[in-house]
DRENLUMMI-602413 format. One record per residue (C-alpha): residue in one letter; x negated, y negated, z. Coordinates in steps of 0.2 Angstrom, whole numbers. Last residue first. Layout:
<nodes>
NODE / code / u / v / w
NODE / a / X / Y / Z
...
</nodes>
This chain:
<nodes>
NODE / code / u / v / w
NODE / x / -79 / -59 / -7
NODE / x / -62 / -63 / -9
NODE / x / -47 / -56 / -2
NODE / x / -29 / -61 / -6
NODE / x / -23 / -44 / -11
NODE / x / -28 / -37 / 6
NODE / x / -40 / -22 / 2
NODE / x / -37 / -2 / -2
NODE / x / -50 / 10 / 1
NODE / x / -42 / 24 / 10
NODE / x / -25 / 19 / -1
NODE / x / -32 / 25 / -17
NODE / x / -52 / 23 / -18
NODE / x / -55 / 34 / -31
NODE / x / -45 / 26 / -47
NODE / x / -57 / 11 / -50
NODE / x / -69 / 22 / -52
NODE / x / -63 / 35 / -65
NODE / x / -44 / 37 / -73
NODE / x / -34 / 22 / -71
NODE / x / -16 / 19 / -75
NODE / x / -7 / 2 / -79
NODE / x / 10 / 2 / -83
NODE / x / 14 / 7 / -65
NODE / x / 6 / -9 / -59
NODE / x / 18 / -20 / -68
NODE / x / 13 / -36 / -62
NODE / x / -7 / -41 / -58
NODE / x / -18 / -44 / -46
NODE / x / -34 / -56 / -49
NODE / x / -35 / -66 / -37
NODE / x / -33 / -80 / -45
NODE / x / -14 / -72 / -53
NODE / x / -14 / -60 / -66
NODE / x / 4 / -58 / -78
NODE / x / 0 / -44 / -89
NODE / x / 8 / -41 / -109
NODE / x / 8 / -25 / -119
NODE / x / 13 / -12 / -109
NODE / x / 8 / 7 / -107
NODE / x / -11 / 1 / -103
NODE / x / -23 / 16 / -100
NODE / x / -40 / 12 / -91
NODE / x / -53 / 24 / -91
NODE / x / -67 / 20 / -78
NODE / x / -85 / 23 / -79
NODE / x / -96 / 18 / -67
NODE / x / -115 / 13 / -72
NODE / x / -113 / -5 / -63
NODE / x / -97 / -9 / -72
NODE / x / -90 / 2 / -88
NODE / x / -73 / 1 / -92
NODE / x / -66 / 15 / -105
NODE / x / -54 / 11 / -117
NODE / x / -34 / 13 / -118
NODE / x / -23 / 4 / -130
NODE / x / -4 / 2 / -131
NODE / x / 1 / 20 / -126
NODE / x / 8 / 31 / -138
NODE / x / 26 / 40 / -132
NODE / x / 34 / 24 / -141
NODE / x / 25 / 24 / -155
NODE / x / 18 / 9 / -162
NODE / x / 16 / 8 / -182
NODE / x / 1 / 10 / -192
NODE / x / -7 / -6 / -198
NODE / x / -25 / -6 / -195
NODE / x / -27 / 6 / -177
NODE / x / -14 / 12 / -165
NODE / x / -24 / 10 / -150
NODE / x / -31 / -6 / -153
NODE / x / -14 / -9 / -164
NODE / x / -6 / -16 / -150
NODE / x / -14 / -31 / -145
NODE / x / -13 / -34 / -126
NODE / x / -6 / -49 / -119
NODE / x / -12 / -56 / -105
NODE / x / -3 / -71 / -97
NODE / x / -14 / -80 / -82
NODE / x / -3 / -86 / -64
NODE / x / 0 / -102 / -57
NODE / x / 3 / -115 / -71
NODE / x / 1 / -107 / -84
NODE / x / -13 / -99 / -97
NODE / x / -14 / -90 / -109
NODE / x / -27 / -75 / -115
NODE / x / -29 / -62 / -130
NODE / x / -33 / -48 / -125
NODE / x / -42 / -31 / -137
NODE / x / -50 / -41 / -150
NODE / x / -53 / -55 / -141
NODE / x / -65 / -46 / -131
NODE / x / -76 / -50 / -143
NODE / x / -94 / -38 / -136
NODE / x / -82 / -20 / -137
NODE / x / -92 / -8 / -137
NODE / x / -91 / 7 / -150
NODE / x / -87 / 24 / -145
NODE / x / -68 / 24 / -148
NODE / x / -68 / 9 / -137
NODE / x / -80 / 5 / -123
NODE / x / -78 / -10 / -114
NODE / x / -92 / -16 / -100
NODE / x / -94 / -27 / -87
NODE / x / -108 / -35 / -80
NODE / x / -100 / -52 / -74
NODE / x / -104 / -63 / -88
NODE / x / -100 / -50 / -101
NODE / x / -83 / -50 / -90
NODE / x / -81 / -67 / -88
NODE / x / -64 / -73 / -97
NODE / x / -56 / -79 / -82
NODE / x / -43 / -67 / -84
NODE / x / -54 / -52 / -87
NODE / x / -64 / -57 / -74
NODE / x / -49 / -57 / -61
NODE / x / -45 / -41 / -69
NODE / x / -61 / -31 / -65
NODE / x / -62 / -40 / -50
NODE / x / -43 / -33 / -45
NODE / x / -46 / -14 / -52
NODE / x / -59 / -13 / -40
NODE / x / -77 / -8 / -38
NODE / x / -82 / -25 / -33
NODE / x / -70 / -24 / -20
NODE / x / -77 / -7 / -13
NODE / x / -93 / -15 / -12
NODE / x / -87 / -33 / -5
NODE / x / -77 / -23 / 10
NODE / x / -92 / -13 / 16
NODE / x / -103 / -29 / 15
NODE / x / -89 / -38 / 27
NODE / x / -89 / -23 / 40
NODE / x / -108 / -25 / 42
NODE / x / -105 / -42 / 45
NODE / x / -92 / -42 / 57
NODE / x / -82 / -56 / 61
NODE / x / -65 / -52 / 55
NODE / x / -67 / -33 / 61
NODE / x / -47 / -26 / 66
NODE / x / -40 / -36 / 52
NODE / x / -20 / -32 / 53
NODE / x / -14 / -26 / 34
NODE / x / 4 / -25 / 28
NODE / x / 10 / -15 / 16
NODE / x / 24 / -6 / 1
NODE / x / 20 / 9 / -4
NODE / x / 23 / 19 / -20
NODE / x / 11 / 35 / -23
NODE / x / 6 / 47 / -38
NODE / x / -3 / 61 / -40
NODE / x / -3 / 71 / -59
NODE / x / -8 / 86 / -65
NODE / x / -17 / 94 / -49
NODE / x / -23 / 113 / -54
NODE / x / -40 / 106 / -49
NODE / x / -38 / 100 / -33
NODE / x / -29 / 117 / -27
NODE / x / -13 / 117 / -18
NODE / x / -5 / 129 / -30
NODE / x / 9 / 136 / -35
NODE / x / 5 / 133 / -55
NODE / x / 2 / 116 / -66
NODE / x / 2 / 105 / -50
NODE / x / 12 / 87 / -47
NODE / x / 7 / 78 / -32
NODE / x / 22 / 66 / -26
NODE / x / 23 / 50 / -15
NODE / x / 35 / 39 / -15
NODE / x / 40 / 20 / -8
NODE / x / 29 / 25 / 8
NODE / x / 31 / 10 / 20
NODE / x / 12 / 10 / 24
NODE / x / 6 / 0 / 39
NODE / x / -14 / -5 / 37
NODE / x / -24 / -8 / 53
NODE / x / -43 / -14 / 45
NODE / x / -61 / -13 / 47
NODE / x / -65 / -5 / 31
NODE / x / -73 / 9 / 39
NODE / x / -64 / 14 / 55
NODE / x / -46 / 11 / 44
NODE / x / -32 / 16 / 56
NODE / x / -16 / 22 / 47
NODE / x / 0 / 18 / 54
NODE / x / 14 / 26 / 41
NODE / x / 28 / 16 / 43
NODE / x / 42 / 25 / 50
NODE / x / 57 / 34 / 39
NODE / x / 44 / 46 / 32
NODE / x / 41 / 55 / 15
NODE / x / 32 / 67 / 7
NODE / x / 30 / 79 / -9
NODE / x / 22 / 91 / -15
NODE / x / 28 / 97 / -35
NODE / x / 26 / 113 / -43
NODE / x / 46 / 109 / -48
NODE / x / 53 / 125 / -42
NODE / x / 43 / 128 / -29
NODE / x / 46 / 110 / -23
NODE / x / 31 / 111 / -5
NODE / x / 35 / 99 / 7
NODE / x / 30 / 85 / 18
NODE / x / 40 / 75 / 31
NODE / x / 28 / 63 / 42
NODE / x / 32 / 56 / 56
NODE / x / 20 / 68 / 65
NODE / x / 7 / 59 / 57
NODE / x / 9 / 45 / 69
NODE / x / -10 / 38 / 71
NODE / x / -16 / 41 / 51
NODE / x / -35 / 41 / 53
NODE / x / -45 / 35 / 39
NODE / x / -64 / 35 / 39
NODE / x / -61 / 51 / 25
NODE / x / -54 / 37 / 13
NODE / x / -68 / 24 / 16
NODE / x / -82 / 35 / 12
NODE / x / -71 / 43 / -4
NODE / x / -60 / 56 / -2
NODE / x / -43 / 47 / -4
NODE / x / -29 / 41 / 7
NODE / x / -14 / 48 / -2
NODE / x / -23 / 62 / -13
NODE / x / -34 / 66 / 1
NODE / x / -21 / 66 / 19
NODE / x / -8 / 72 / 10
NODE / x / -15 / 87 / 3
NODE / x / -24 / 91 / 21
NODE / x / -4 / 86 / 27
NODE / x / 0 / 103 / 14
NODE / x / -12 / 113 / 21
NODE / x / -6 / 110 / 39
NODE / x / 12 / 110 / 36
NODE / x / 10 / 127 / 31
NODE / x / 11 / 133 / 12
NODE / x / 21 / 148 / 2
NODE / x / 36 / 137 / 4
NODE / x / 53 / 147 / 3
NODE / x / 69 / 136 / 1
NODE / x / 77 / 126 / 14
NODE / x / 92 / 116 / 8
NODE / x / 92 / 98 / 21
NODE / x / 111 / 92 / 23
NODE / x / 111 / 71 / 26
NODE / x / 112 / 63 / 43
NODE / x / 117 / 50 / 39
NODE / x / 108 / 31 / 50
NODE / x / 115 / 16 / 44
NODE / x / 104 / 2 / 46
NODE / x / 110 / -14 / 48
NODE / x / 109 / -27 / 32
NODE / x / 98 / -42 / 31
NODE / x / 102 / -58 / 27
NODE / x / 89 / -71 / 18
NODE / x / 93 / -89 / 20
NODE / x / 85 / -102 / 10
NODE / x / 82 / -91 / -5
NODE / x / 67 / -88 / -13
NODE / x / 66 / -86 / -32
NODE / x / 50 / -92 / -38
NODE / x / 36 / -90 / -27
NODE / x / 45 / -77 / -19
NODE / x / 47 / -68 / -37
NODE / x / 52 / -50 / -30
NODE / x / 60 / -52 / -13
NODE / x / 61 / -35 / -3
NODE / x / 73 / -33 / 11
NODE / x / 70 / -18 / 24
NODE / x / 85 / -11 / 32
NODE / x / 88 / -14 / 49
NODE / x / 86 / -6 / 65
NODE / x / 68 / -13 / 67
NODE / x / 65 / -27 / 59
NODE / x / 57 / -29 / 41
NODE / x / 58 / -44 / 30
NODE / x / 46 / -41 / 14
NODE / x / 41 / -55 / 0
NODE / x / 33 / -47 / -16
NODE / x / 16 / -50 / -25
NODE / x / 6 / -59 / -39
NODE / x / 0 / -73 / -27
NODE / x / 0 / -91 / -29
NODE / x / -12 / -100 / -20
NODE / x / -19 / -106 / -1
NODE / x / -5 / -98 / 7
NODE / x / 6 / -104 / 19
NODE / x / 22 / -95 / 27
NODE / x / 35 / -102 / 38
NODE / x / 48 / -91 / 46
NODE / x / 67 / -97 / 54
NODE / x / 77 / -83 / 64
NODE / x / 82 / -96 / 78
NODE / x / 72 / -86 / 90
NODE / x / 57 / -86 / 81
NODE / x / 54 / -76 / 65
NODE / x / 38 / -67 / 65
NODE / x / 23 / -70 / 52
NODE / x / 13 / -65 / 39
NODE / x / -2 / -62 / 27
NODE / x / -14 / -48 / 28
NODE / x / -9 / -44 / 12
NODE / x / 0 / -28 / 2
NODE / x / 16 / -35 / 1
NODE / x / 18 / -54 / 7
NODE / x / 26 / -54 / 24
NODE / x / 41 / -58 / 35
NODE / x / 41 / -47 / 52
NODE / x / 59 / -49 / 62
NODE / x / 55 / -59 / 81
NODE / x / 72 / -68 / 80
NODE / x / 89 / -61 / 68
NODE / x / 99 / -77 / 68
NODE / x / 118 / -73 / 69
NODE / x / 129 / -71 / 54
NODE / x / 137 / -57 / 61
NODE / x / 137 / -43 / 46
NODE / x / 122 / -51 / 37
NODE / x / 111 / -54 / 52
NODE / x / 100 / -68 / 47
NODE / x / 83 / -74 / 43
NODE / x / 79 / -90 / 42
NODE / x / 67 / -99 / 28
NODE / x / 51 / -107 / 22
NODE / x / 37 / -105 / 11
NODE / x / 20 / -116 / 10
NODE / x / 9 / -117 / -5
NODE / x / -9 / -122 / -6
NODE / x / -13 / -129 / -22
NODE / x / -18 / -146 / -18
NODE / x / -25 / -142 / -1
NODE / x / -36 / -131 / -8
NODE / x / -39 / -143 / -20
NODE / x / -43 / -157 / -7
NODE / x / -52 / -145 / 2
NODE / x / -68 / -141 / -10
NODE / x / -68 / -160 / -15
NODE / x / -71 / -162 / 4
NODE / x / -84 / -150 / 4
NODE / x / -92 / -159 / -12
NODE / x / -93 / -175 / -4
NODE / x / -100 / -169 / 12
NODE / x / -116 / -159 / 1
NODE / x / -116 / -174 / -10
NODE / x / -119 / -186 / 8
NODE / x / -132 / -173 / 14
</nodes>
């Protein structure tokens, strides 16, 4: 009983040790007055708080997360922070918003609102068990269209996008960054799509903290993720873990020769060798990515392209530079329907 105490305590002091707190005040940038009650957040986590009345936030975490800062309020712009961890500034202003009203062309669109928000609904949300729980609760905020020219859907809204997740247990606001599908004709069908890509910046309100059926749903999707693929492959565990890489039909059992690994202080530097891809002494390309392989965990395959060739991973195992990262397979299914806080753990 006595170790069991011990080791608890142990358990906090480092928690303790690396826990990190941020502070500030937020202000009108045009009056110079406090701006009370605006939402300050860490992107993509369940993580924030409002200002009080003198426009002053305090945030604590128990590490270091690879994310950004975001101040929103309505009426204002959103501010974005890159680096809080490192660059934070004591006062952050924000900037009203300026409402133009900007000339709309309309050009023929063979499609309905309805088929193009089914679109929507799969490529942003996804059609896996958690993507098809999603509701989205002010859909009419949504703009979507159909660039003829281009063979491109697209989307936007001013307002997050509120999506409701019955499966994962969560409330998840979307500031959609982007969003486009691209197709190879006028088309809407799935298997003329090209490319589909989304940019959002979020913020996550657990709906089920206490349910156990709830937190089995959110350990299976998370042990299908990008993150614990990357949180191993920081920690140097993937054997250990189950993990698999495939390379031009031979696996990969020194995972030296594909990453080598270095640490710091708060977040792990992964540098991916070059000539994987390129192979003995040929030289890189630009238009040729830096490697790509095939990850296989519990039977499922993912094909993971890497257009960079060094990572930063924090203990979580999220990393910088998500566009230079593409995913093909598993870990690519879940899109925003089976998205997680960035700071949860099994």
């Amino acid at each position: 009983m006595k170790k069991a105490i011990i080791a608890a305590i142990f358990v906090l002091l480092c928690i303790a040790a690396n826990a990190q707190t941020l502070t500030g005040v937020v202000y009108d940038k045009e009056t110079k007055q406090p701006i009370p009650f605006a939402y300050v957040y860490f992107d993509g986590t369940s993580i924030g708080n409002f200002t009080d009345d003198a426009g002053k936030y305090t945030l604590t975490v128990s590490q270091i997360i690879n994310t950004r800062l975001v101040v929103r309020n309505i009426g204002y712009n959103t501010v974005i922070i890159e680096n809080p961890f490192v660059h934070l500034p004591d006062t952050i202003y924000m900037e009203e918003q300026m409402r133009i009203l900007e000339e709309i062309t309309v050009s023929a669109d063979p499609f309905t609102r309805q088929q193009k928000l089914k679109v929507f609904r799969e490529q942003f949300l996804g059609q896996t068990q958690a993507g098809r729980s999603c509701k989205i609760v002010n859909e009419d905020d949504i703009d979507v269209w159909f660039n003829v020219a281009t063979k491109t859907l697209l989307a936007s809204s001013e307002q997050p996008i509120e999506v409701i997740n019955e499966y994962l247990g969560y409330k998840i606001f979307f500031e959609l960054v982007d969003f486009q599908v691209d197709y190879s004709n006028v088309s809407l069908n799935q298997e003329n799509v090209r490319r589909s890509f989304f940019a959002v910046i979020t913020a996550f309100v657990d709906l089920r903290p206490d349910d156990r059926r709830i937190k089995r749903r959110r350990d299976e999707v998370y042990y299908m993720s990008s993150t614990f693929f990357f949180k191993n492959l920081a920690e140097n565990t993937l054997s250990k873990a189950g993990f698999r890489i495939i390379f031009r039909n031979e696996t990969i059992t020194d995972f030296s020769k594909c990453f080598i690994i270095e640490d710091t202080p708060s977040l792990k530097t992964i540098q991916i060798i070059p000539n994987i891809m390129t192979g003995g002494d040929m030289p890189l390309r630009s238009d040729v990515p830096i490697s790509t392989m095939n990850v296989i965990y519990s039977r499922r395959q993912t094909n993971v392209t890497f257009n960079t060739d060094v990572l930063l991973v924090d203990n979580y195992g999220n990393i910088d530079k998500i566009d230079k990262v593409l995913f093909s397979g598993t870990m690519e299914q879940n899109r925003a329907g089976g998205m997680l806080p960035m700071e949860y753990e099994p």
